[in-house]
C-alpha positions in Angstrom: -28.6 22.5 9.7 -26.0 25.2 8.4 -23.5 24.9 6.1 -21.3 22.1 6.2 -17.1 23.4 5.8 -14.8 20.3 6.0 -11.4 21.1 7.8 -8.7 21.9 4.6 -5.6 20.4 6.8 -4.9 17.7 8.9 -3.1 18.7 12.2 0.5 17.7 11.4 1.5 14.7 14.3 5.2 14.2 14.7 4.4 11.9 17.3 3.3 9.0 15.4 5.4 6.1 14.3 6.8 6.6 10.9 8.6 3.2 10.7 7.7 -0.6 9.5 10.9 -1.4 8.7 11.2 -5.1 9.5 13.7 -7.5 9.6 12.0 -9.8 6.8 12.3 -6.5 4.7 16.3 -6.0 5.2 16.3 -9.7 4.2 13.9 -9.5 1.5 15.9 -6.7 0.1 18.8 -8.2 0.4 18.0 -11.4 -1.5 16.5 -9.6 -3.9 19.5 -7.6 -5.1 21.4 -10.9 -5.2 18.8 -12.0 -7.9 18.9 -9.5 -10.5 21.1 -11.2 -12.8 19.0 -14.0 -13.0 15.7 -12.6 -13.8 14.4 -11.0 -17.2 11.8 -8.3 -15.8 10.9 -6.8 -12.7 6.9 -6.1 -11.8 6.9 -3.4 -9.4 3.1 -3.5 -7.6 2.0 0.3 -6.3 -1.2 1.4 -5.0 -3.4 3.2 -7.5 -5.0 5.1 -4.4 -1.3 6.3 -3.2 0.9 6.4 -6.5 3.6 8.7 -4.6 3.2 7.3 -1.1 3.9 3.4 -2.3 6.8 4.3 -3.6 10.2 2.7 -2.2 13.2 4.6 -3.3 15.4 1.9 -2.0 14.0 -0.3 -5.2 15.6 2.3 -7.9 19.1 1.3 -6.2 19.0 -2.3 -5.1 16.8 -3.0 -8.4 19.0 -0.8 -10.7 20.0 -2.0 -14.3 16.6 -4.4 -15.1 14.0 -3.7 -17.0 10.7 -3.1 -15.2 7.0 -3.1 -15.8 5.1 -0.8 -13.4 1.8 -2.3 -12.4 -0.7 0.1 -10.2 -3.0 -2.7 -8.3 -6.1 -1.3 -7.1 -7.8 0.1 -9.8 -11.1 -1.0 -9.0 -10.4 1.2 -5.8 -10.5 4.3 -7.0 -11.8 3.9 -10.3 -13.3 7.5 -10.8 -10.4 8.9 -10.1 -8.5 7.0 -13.2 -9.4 9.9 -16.3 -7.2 9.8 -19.0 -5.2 12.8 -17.7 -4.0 11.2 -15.0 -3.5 8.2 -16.1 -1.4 9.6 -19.1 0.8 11.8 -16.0 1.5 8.5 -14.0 3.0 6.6 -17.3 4.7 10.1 -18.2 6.2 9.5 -14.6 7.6 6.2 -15.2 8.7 6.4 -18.9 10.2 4.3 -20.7 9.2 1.6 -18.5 5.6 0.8 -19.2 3.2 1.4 -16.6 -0.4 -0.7 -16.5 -3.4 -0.5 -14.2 -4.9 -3.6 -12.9 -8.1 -5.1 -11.3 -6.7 -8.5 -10.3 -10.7 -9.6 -10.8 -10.5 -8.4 -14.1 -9.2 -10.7 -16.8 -8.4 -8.4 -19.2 -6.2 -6.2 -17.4 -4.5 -9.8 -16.2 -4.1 -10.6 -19.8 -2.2 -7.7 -20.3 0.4 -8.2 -17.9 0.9 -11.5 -19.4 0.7 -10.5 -23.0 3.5 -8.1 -22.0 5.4 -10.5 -19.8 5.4 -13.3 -23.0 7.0 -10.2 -25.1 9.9 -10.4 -22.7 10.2 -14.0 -22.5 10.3 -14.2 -26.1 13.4 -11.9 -26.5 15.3 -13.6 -23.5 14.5 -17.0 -25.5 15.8 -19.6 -22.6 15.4 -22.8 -23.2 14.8 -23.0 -19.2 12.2 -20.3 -19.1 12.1 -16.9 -18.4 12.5 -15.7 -14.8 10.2 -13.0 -13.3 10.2 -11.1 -9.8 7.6 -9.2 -8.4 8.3 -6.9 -5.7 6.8 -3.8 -4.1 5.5 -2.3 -0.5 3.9 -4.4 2.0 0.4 -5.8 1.3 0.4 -3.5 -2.4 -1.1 -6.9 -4.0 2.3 -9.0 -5.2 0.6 -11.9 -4.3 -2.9 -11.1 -5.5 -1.3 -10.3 -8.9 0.8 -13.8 -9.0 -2.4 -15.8 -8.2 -4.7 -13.9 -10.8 -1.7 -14.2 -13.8 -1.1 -17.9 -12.9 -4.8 -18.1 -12.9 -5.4 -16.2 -16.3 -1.8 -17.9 -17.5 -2.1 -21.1 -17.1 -5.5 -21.9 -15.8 -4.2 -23.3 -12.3 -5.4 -21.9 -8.7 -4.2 -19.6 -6.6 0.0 -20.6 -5.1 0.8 -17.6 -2.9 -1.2 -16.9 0.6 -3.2 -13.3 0.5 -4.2 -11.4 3.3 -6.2 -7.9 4.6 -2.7 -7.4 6.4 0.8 -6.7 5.3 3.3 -9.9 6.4 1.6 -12.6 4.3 4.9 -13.1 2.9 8.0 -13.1 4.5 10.4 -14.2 2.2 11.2 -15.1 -1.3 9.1 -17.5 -2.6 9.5 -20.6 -5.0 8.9 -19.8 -8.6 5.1 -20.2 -9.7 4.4 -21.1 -13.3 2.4 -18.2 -15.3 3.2 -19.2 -18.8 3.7 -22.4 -21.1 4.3 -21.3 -24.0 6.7 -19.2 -23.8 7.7 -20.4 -20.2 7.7 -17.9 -17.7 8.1 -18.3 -13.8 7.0 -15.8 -11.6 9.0 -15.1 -8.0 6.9 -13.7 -5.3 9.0 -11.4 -2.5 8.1 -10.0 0.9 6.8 -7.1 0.9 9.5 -4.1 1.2 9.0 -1.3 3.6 11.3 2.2 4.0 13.1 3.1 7.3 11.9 6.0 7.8 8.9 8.3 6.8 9.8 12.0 6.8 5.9 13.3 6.6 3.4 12.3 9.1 1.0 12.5 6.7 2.3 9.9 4.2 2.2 7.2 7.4 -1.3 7.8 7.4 -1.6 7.3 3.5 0.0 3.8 4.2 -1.6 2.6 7.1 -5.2 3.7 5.6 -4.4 1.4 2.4 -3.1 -1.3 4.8 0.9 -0.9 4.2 1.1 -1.4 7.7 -0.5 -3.5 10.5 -3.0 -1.8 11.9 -1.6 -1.7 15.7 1.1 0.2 14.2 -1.0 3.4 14.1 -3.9 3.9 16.4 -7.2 3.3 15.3 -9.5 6.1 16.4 -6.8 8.4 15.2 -6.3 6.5 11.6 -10.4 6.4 11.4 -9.8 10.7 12.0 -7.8 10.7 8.8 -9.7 9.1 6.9 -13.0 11.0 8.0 -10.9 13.7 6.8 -10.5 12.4 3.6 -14.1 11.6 3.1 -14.9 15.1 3.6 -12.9 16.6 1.1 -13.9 13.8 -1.3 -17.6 13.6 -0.9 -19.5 13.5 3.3 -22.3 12.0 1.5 -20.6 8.8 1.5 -21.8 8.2 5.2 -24.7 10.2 5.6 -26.8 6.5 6.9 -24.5 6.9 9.6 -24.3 10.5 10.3 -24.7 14.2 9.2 -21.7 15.5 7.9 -19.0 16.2 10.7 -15.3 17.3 11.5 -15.6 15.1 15.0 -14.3 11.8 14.9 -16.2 10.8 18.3 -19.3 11.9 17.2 -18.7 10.0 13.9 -17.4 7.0 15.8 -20.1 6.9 17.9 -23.4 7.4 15.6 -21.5 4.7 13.6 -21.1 2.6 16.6 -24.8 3.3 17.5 -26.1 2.4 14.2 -24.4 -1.0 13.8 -24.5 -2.1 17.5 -21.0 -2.1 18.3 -21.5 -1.0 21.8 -19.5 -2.5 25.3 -21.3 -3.3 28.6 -23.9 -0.5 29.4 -24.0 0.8 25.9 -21.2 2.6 25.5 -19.9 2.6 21.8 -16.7 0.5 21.2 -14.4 3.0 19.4 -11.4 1.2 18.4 -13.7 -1.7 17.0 -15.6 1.0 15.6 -12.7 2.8 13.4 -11.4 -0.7 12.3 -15.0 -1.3 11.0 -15.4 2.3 9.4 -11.5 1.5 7.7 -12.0 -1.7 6.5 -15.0 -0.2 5.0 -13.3 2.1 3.2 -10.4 -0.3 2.1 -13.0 -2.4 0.3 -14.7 0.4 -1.9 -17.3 0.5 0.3 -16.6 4.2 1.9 -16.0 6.0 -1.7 -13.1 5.1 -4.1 -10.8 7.7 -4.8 -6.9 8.3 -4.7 -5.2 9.5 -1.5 -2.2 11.4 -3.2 -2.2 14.2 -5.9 -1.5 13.4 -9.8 0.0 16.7 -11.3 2.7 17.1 -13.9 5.2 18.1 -11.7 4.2 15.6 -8.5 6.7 12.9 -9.6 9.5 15.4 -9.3 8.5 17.1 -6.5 8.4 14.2 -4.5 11.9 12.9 -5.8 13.4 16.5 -4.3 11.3 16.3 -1.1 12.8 12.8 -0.7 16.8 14.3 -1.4 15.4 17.4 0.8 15.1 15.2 4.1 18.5 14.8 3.5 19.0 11.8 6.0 21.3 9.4 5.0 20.3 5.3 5.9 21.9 5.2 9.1 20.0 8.0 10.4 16.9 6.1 9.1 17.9 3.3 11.3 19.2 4.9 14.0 15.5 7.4 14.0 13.8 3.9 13.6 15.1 2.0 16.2 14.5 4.7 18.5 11.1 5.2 17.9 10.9 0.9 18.6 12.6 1.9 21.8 10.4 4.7 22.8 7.5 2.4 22.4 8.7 -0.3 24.1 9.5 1.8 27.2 5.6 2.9 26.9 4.4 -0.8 26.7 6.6 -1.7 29.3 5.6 1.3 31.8 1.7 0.5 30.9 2.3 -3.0 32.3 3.7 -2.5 35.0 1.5 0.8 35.8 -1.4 -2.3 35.6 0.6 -4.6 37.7 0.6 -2.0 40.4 
């Protein structure tokens, strides 16, 4: 076998969907601006394996004016790819909030949050408790972190529903005990998605991680991205599956082949097949390592490239909504081709 070469760009797709913007998110956001004054800290959930792509610039306005404590979920994800350099760039990032890094299995990080939390509360000194909202991208892990610090917290099971995809939550919860002493109550939210996404490529980043449902972005062509990824990280990962490759199919199919997902006559089941091979990766299972880079200057950057696409939230909408349209029409003219 010669050399392998893995392919150094993705082709660029402007015909994929770059919107999830639903309308539990408008009202999520909504309400969630209208709470500010009542809470003490906000606890912003990112991905650690997509720092820059989980990101919602509509927080820094509608969330303006509060302290907050940035918490990358996750960790356990891509765990080699937390060094010390990086991690020291992302809290550079965010200062002079703080910024932790949490394993939601792993009491001690959960400790953390709370010790830092209980600092908070102790300032505020209500006699009613402190109030607490977490917020953050679809399916980042709010509700993973709320059940582990009332867990750690107060030694009580889990009060929020979890899920492998985004939409668990649909709107502001009731407040969940984390602390007795001080008292602290802890508000899970929906989920919050952008309008619009400018690069093709950062619709990938979220649908790999599971920001978005998974019809939103076709399979076989998510399971291509991330094969892509996988070669620029380390082939090796699935080499009991196949040689290493730049062909989805072929990939799809050995894959298929090897775990007996296969339709009437043997034919491999490719959709099923990506799912699989995604879901895979999403549990640590396919390699752990981050999907965006961490570089002095990538926090700015990606401010400016933000301002750069210059559209202004009506266009958002307005590009959104006609993308929903556009697919609609597609669904609609598949049925009826079918009726025929």
């Amino acid at each position: 076998m010669g050399t392998f070469t893995p392919a150094a760009t993705f082709p660029k797709l402007d015909s994929i969907a770059r919107s999830y913007f639903l309308g539990h998110h408008r009202a999520g956001l909504t309400k969630m601006s209208q709470m500010i004054s009542s809470v003490e800290l906000i606890i912003e959930c990112r991905d650690h394996r997509v720092p820059l792509s989980s990101r919602n610039p509509m927080f820094e306005k509608a969330l303006s004016g509060k302290e907050r404590l940035m918490v990358y979920t996750k960790k356990d994800l891509a765990e080699g790819a937390l060094d010390k350099t990086k991690k020291s760039i992302i809290q550079k990032w965010h200062s002079p909030n703080t910024v932790m890094f949490s394993d939601v299995r792993n009491d001690r990080d959960v400790t953390e949050i709370i010790k830092y939390a209980r600092e908070t509360a102790r300032l505020v000194d209500k006699l009613t408790g402190a109030r607490m909202l977490v917020v953050g991208m679809p399916n980042v892990g709010k509700s993973s972190l709320l059940n582990a610090l009332r867990r750690v917290g107060v030694g009580k099971r889990k009060a929020a529903m979890t899920g492998a995809q985004p939409g668990i939550t649909r709107k502001i919860a009731t407040s969940v005990k984390i602390s007795e002493d001080p008292l602290i109550y802890l508000i899970d939210s929906p989920g919050v998605f952008v309008p619009y996404i400018p690069n093709p490529e950062t619709m990938l980043k979220l649908a790999l991680v599971g920001c978005v449902k998974d019809t939103v972005i076709p399979p076989v062509l998510l399971a291509e991205y991330l094969l892509f990824r996988l070669n620029l990280h380390d082939p090796g990962v699935y080499s009991k599956y196949h040689e290493p490759t730049n062909n989805i199919l072929d990939f799809l199919t050995a894959v298929a082949n090897k775990t007996g997902r296969l339709m009437k006559g043997g034919e491999p089941e490719l959709e099923g097949t990506a799912l699989w091979v995604i879901g895979r990766w999403r549990n640590g299972l396919l390699g752990k390592f981050m999907l965006d880079d961490v570089d002095e200057g990538a926090y700015q950057q990606w401010i400016e490239e933000e301002e750069a696409a210059g559209k202004s939230s009506s266009m958002l909408r307005r590009e959104a909504k006609r993308e929903r349209l556009e697919a609609k029409k597609v669904k609609r003219a598949a049925a009826a081709a079918a009726d025929a």
